[in-house]
N, C-alpha and C positions, 0 to 999 in steps of 0.2 A: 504494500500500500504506500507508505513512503517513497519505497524507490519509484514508486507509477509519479506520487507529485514531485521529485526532483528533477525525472527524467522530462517531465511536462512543462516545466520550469527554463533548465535548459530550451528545450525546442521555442520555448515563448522567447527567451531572450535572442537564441541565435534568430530568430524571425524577425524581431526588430533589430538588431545589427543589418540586413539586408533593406528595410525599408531607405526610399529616397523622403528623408524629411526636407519640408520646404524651409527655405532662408526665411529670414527673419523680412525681409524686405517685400517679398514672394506675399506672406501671409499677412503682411501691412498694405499692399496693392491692392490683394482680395478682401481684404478688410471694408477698405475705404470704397471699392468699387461696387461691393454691396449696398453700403450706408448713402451711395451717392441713386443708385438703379432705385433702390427705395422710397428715397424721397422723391426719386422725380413721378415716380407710383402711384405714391399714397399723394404729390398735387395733380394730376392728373385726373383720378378716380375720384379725387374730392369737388374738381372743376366740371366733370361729367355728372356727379352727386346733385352738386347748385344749379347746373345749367339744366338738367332735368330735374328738377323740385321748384325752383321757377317758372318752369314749362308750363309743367304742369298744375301747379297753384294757382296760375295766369287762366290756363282753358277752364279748369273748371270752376274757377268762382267768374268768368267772364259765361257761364254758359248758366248761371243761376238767375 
C-alpha cells in the first residue's frame, strides 16, 4: 500500500518535470487579455440591454 503511494508520487512528480509551464509574462498577456475581451462584453451586452429596454419601453407605452 505504501509502496503503491510512493510509487504514484514519483510518477506525479516526474509528470510535472515534463510539463511546458508558461513564463510569467505569457500568463500576464492572458491575464490582461481576458480582463480586456471582458469588459468590452459585458459594455457591449449592457448597450444591446439599454438599447433594447428603451425599445421596447418606447413601443409599448406608445401603443397604450
Amino acid at each position: 500500500m505504501i509502496g503503491a503511494i510512493k510509487q504514484q508520487a514519483k510518477d506525479l512528480f516526474a509528470e510535472l518535470d515534463r510539463v511546458d509551464w508558461p513564463t510569467k509574462e505569457k500568463v500576464m498577456t492572458s491575464a490582461w487579455t481576458v480582463v480586456i475581451v471582458s469588459v468590452f462584453v459585458g459594455i457591449y451586452l449592457w448597450s444591446v440591454d439599454w438599447v433594447l429596454s428603451k425599445g421596447f419601453a418606447y413601443f409599448f407605452l406608445k401603443t397604450r
